[in-house]
N, C-alpha and C positions, 0 to 999 in steps of 0.2 A: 504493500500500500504506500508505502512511504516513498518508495520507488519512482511510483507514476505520478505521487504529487509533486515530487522532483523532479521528474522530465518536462510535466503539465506548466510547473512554475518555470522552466527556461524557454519552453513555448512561447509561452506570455512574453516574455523578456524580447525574443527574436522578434513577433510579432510587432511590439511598441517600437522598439529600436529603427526595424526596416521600417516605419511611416513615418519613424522621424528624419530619415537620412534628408541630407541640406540637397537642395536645387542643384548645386555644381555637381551632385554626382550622376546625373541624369545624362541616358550614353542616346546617340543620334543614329540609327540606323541608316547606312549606306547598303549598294548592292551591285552587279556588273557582270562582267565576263572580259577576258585575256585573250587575242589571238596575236598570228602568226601577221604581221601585217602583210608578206607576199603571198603565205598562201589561204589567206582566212581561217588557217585549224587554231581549234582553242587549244590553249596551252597548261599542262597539269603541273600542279604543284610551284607554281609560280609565289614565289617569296614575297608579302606583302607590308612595308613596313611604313610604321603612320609617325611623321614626325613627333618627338616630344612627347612620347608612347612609349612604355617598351614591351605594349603586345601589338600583335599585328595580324596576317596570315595567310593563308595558302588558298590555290583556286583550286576545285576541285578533279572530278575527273572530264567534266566540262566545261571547263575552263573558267566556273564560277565562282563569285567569291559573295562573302556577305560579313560585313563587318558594321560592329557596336564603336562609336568614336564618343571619346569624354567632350571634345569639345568643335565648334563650329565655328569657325570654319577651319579646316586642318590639311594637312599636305602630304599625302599617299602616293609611296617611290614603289616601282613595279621592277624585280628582278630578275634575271634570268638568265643561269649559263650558257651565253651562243649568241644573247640577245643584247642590246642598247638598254640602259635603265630606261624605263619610263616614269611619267610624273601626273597627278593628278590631283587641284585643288577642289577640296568639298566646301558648296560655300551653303549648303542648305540639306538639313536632314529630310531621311523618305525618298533619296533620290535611289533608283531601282535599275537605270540602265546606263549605267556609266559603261562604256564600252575603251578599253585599254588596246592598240596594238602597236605591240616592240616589234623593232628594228632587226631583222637578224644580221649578225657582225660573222666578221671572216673570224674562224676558228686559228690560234697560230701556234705550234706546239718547235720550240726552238728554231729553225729556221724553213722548217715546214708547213707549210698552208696547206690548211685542211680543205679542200675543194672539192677534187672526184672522187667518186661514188668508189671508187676502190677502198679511201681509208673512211672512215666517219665515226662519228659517235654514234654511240649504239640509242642512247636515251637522250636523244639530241632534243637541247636547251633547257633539259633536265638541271634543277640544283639540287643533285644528291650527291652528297658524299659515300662513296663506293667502296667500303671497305673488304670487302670479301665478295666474290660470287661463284658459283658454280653451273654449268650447263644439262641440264635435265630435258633430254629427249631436245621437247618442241619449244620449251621453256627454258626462263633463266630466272633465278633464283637470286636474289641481291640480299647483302647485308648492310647497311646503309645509312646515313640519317641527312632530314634536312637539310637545305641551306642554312647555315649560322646555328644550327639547334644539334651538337654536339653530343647533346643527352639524349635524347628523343632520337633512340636507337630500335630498325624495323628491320622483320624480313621481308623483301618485295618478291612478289609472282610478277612474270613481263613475257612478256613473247621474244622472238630470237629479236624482233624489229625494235624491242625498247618499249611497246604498249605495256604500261599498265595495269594489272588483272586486277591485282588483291594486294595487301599487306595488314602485317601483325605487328604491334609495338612487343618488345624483349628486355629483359632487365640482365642484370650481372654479366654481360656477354665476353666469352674469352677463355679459351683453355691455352696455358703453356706448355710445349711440346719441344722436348731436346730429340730433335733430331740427329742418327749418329754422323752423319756426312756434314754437320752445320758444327759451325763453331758458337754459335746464340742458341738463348733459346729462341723461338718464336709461338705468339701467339696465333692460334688460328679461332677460325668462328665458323667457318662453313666446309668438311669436310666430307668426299664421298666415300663410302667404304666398298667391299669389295663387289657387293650385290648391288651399285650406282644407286644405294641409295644415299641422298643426302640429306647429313646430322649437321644440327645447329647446337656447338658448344657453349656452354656457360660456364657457371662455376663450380654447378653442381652435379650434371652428368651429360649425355649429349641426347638431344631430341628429335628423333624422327623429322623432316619438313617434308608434309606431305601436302598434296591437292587431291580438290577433286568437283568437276566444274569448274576450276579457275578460282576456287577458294582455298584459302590458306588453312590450315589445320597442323597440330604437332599429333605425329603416331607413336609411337611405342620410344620410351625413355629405358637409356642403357648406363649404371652406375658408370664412374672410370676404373674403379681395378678390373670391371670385366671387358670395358669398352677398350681401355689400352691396353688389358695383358693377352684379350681372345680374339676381337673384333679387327683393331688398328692394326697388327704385323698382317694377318693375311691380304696375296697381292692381288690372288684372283681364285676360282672356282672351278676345278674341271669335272663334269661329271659327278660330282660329290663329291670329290676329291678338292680338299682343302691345301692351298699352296702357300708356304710361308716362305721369308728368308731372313737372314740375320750377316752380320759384317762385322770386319775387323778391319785393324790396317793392315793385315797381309792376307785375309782370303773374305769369301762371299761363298754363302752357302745356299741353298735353295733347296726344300725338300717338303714334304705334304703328307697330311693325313687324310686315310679314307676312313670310311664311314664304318664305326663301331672300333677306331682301329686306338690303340693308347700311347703306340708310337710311332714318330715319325718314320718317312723312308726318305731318304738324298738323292735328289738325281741327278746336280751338276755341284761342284765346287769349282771356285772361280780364284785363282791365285797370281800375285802382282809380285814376282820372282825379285823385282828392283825397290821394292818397300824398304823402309829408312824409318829408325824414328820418329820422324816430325810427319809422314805421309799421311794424308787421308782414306778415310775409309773405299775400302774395294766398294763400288757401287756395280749393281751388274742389272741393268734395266727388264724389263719383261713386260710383255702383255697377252691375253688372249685375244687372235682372231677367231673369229667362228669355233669352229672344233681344235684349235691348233694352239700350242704354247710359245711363243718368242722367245727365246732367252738371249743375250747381248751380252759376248764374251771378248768385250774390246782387248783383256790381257792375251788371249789366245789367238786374238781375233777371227773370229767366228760369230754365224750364230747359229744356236742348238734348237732347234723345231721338236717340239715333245706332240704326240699324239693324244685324244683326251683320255689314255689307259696312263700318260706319261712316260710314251715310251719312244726313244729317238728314234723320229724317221728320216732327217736330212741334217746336213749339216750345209749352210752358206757362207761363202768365203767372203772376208770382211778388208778392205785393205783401206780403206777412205783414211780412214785413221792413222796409220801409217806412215801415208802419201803427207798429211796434212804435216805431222810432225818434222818429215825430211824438210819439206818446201820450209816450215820456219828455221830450222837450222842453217838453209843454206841464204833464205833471204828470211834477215833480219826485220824488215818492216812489215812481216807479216805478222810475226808479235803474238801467235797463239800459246793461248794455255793448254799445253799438252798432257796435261794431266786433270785437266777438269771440260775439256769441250766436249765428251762423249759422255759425261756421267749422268747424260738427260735425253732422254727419247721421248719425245711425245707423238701418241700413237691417237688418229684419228677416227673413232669407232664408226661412224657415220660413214666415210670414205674408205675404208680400209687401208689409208695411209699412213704411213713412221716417218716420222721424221728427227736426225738427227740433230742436238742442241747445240750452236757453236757460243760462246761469248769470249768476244777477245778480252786480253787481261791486259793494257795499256789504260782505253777508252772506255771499255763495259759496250762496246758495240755487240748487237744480238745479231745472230741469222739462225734458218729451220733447213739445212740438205735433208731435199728427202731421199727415203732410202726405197733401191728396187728390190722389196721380199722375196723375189726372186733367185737373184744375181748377185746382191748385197753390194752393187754400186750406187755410187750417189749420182743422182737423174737430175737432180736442177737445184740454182739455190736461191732460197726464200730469204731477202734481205728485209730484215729488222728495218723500219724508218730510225735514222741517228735519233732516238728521242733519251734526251740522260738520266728521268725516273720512270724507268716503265717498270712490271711487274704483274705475278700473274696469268703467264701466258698459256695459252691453253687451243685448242685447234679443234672446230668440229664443221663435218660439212663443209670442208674446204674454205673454211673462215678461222682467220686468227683475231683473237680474241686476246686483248692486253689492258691493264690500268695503265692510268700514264697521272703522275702526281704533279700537281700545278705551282708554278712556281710563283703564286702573288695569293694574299692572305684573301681569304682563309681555306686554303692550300688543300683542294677538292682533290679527290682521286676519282677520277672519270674511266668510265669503260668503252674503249674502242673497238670495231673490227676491219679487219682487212682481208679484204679477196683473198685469198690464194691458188 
């Protein structure tokens, strides 16, 4: 009883209180829409900030906005990466069709203009900060937050083109991962595991990100002693045969459980005969085609083809590697890290394509040779734009897929792709 005469008596309180608030705090209802002025599309999530405010807000998926202002008449700056600020003074409440259209600006990423259709932003004029993402099928998956809004951390659903679907606000985001080939540790947030499913890590354990309909939903949550002691090391799935590997600085091991079984079996050991104290860890890349195992045996130079019993059917001869290494020995200006430009394969499940990772060790210049699965020559070579913070990179559908970190505050990390 005493309870509810205690809530009843703050009622009261609340009630008196708001009919006494003073005249100045009385907000003036605006309202509008945001386009593209060349080509009339409204524009999402457009950053809206009200001088001498420090709330403000965003336009919707229609390019809508609708905002409470303290005072009349007030002066509303319209933001948007790609675009010209825009400006707009309110000089009378109840106004409902303010119509805003920014300017779109040349894109300029170190001495590169962003123009044709080969390279672009994926979520063009977008102000999201992009801190993570991953490619799912047909979709892309962002970990992200607003323009200027730091804290107000979401995962986005978007199509490959940058549209929009769904997103979910996320709190504590961030698992540390010592990777053994990295000298840092690093945080991740959006990681796929062996089954392409993709986990959205926190602090507490990693969470399914699932859709359906184009709606955002978290599936099935996996603690971390099982998610990094069981989940994390497997590289891929053959037939229910479970493939793991582990490293050192003088070998690489790869070997797999099958189903019911309580120990592993090894099917390749990967050994770096020139290892040294100070050497990094033997990396040895792999992926599943179809019914078929990759394995990347740059020390031996080869690659070992496992069948899904995991049992060698070919072997293909590897020499790019090699070749690469003399050519720097004999000229100088070609400046490769020969010890670390093969420790990255990124293989394009969409395409059926591999491609080997170069980064020079001078400049941080990237390129992708791809490799023929066949013949294990290198067929062409995919140059990196000179951009000096990209990161990220990832290849699906014959589209390369990069962050590229901005060099003027408040230092966006934007997602591009490029033809390939």
């Amino acid at each position: 009883m005493m309870n509810s005469i205690f809530k009843l008596s703050i009622l009261i309180c609340l009630v008196a209180f708001s009919t006494a608030l003073p005249a100045q705090n009385r907000k003036y209802s605006v309202s509008g829409t945001v386009s593209d002025s060349a080509t009339g599309q409204p524009l999402v999530n457009v950053n809206i900030s009200i001088v001498g405010d420090t709330f403000g807000g965003t336009t919707n998926e229609a390019g809508e906005f609708s905002l409470k202002l303290a005072q009349i008449p007030s002066i509303l700056y319209f933001s948007y990466v790609g675009y010209s600020i825009g400006s707009y003074q309110v000089n009378k409440s109840g106004e409902k069709d303010i119509k805003i259209m920014l300017e779109p600006e040349v894109q300029e990423i170190g001495e590169v203009t962003i123009r044709a259709e080969k390279i672009s932003k994926v979520i063009r004029g977008d102000t999201l900060n992009i801190l993570d993402y991953e490619i799912d099928g047909n979709r892309l998956i962002l970990f992200a937050s607003p323009y200027k809004q730091q804290s107000d951390l979401r995962i986005f659903l978007t199509t490959l083109e940058g549209k929009t679907l769904d997103y979910m606000q996320v709190r504590n985001a961030g698992k540390q991962i010592k990777y053994p080939d990295l000298a840092f540790i690093q945080t991740e947030f959006l990681l796929k595991d062996f089954t392409g499913q993709v986990n959205y890590l926190d602090k507490v354990c990693a969470h399914e990100v699932r859709y359906a309909f184009d709606k955002l939903f978290f599936g099935y949550d996996t603690q971390y002693p099982d998610f990094m002691g069981r989940v994390f090391p497997i590289k891929c799935e053959m037939e229910g045969k479970l493939v793991f590997q582990s490293s050192t600085r003088t070998e690489n091991y790869t070997w797999y459980f099958g189903r019911g079984s309580k120990t592993g079996e090894i099917i390749k050991i990967v050994k770096d005969k020139n290892a040294g104290p100070y050497s990094k860890f033997v990396m040895v890349p792999l992926f599943r085609k179809e019914n078929e195992l990759f394995v990347f045996d740059f020390y031996a130079g080869h690659i070992e083809v496992f069948d899904h019993d995991l049992n060698t059917v070919r072997i293909i001869p590897l020499d790019f590697q090699f070749r690469q290494v003399t050519e720097a020995i004999f000229w100088e200006y070609q400046d490769v890290d020969s010890h670390d430009f093969t420790r990255n394969i990124l293989f394009d499940e969409r395409a059926g394509k591999a491609y080997a990772f170069y980064r020079m060790r001078s400049d941080g210049r990237q390129s992708l040779r791809e490799v023929n699965l066949e013949t294990g020559k290198i067929e062409r070579m995919v140059e990196i734009p000179d951009y000096p913070n990209i990161s990220n990179i990832r290849v699906s559908g014959n589209i390369l897929y990069f962050l590229y970190d901005t060099k003027v505050y408040p230092y966006y990390r934007l997602l591009y792709r490029m033809t390939i």
